[in-house]
C-alpha positions in Angstrom: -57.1 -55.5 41.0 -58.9 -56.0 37.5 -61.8 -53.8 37.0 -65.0 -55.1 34.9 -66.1 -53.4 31.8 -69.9 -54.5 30.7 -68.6 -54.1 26.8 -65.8 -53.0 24.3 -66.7 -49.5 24.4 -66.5 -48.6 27.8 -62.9 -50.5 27.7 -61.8 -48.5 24.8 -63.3 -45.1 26.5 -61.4 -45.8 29.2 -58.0 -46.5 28.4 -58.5 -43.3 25.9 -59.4 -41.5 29.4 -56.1 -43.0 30.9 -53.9 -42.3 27.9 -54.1 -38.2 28.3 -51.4 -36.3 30.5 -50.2 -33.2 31.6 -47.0 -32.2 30.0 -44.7 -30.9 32.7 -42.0 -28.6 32.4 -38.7 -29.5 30.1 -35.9 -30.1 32.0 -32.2 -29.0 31.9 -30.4 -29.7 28.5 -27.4 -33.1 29.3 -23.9 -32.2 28.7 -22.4 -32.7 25.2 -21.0 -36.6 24.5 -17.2 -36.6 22.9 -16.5 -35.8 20.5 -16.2 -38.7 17.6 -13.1 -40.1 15.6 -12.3 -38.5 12.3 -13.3 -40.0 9.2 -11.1 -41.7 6.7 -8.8 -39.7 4.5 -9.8 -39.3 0.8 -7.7 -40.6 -2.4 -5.3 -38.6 -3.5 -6.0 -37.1 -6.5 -3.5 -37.5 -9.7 -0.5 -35.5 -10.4 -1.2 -31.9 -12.4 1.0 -31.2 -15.8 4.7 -29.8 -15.0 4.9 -26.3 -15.7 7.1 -24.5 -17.9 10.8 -24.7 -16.8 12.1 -21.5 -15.1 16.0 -20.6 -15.2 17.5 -17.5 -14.0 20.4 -16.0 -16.7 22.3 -12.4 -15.7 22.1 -10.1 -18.9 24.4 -7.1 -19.6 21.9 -5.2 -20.9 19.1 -5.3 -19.1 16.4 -2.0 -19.5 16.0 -1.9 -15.5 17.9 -2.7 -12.6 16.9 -5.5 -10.0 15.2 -8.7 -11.2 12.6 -9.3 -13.9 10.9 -12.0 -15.4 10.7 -12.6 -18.9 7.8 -14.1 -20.5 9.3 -15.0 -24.1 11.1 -17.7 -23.1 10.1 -18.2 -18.9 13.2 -17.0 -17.2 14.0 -15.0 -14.5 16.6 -12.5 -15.1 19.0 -10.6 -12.9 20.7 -7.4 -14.0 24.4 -7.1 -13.1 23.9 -3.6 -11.6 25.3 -3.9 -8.1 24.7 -1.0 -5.4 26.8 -1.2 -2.3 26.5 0.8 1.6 29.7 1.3 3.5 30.0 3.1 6.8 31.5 6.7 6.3 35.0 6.9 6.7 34.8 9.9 8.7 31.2 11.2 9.9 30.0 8.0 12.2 25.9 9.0 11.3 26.3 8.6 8.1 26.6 5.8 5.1 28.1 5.8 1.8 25.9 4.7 -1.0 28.3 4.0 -4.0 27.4 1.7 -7.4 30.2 -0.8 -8.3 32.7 -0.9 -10.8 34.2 -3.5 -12.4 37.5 -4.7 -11.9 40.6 -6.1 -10.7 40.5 -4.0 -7.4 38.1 -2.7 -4.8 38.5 1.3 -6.6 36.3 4.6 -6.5 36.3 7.3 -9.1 35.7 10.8 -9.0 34.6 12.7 -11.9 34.0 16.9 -13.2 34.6 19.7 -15.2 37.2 22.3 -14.9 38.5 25.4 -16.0 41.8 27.5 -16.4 41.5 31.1 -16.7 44.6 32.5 -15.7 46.7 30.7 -19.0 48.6 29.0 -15.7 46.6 26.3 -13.6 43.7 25.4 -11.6 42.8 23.1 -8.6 40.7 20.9 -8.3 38.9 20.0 -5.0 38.3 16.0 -4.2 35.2 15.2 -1.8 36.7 15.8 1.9 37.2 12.3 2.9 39.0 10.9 -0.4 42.2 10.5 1.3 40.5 8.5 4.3 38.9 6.5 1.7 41.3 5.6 -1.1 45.3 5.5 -2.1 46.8 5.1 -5.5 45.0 7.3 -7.2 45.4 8.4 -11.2 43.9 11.5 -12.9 42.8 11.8 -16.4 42.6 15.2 -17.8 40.6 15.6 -21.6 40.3 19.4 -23.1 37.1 20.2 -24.2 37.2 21.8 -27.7 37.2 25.4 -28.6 38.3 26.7 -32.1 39.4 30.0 -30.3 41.8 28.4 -28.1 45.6 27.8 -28.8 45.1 24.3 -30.6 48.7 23.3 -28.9 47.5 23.8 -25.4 49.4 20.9 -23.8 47.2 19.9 -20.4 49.3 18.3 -17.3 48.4 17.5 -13.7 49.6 17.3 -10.1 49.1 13.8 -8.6 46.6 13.7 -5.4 47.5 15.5 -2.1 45.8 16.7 0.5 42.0 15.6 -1.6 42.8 17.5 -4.3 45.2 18.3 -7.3 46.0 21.0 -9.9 45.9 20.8 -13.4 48.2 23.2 -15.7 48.1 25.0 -19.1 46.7 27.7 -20.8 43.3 29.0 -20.6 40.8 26.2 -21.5 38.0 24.0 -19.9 38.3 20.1 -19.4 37.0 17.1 -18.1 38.6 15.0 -15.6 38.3 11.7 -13.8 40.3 10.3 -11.1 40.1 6.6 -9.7 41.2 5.1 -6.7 42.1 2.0 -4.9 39.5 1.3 -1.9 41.5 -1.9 -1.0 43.1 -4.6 -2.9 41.5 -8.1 -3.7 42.7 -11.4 -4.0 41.7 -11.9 -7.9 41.9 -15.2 -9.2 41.0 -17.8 -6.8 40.6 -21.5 -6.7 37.0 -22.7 -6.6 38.1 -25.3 -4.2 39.4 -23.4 -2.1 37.1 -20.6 -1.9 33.2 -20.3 -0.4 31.2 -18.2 -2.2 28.3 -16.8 -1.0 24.9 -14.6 -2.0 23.0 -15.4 -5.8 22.8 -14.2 -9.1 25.2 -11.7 -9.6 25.1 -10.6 -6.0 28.0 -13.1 -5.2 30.9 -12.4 -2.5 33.6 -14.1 -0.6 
């Protein structure tokens, strides 16, 4: 039903009267919509310079051990110092840590100082598990001087038994050095034929 109003005024008054509420309480929050696609992937951007060129060389004589890098000319180098662990031949808890030698055969050395005092001989005493270690083995004997000693003092030696060996002549000390074979190697090999493995100087077959 249409009510009368007897001018603009009261119309506008009323529909201003109308127009005000009560806020009533907020009500609970809707769950979250999906998630939306992804966006387009960006340009890539352009190719950075080439750095300088690194090579890796082995030098002889290197001031450390291990692997360096040298800024003078950008290369990485290795040293050709090689350490090696081998189970002990003898006591099962315990390793052998030995540095390589180079050569033509898998060998150990042994080296000291000895002295004759009885103008006859002297023995010298190998580490106890030499002979479970190593055959073949050769023993160098070099006098140490001494302008009091008999200048013809002629120095010979025993070979190896029983991890040790005796060394005759008069009264005098000496150095002496023994090597041994560990095990033989094949030594010159075919690079077809042959895999090798490991890098830089740390290669093997």
């Amino acid at each position: 039903m249409s009510k009368y109003y007897s001018n603009y005024t009261q119309y506008l008054g009323a529909q201003r009267c109308c127009d005000i509420r009560t806020q009533g309480p907020q009500g609970p929050e809707g769950p979250t919509g999906p998630q939306g696609g992804f966006g387009q992937r960006g340009f890539t951007g352009p190719t950075g310079n080439t750095g300088p060129q690194m090579s890796v060389e082995i030098s002889l004589d290197s001031p450390t051990n291990g692997v360096w890098y040298d800024t003078s000319n950008n290369k990485l180098k290795v040293s050709a110092t090689k350490t090696f662990v081998i189970d002990h031949p003898i006591n099962k808890d315990k390793y052998l840590v030995h540095a390589c030698l180079e050569g033509p055969e898998a060998g150990v050395y042994y080296r000291g100082k000895g002295e004759i005092v009885d103008n006859t001989s002297t023995t010298i005493e190998l580490p106890y598990y030499v002979g479970s270690l190593a055959t073949d083995f050769t023993v160098n004997i070099t006098r140490i001087y001494d302008k009091y000693e008999v200048s013809n003092n002629l120095l010979t030696t025993s070979e190896v038994t029983d991890n040790k060996f005796i060394v005759y002549g008069q009264n005098c000390k000496f150095f002496w050095v023994v090597y041994g074979k560990r095990l033989d190697i094949d030594v010159e090999v075919n690079k077809s034929e042959t895999d090798v493995k490991g890098q830089g100087p740390y290669l093997y077959i």
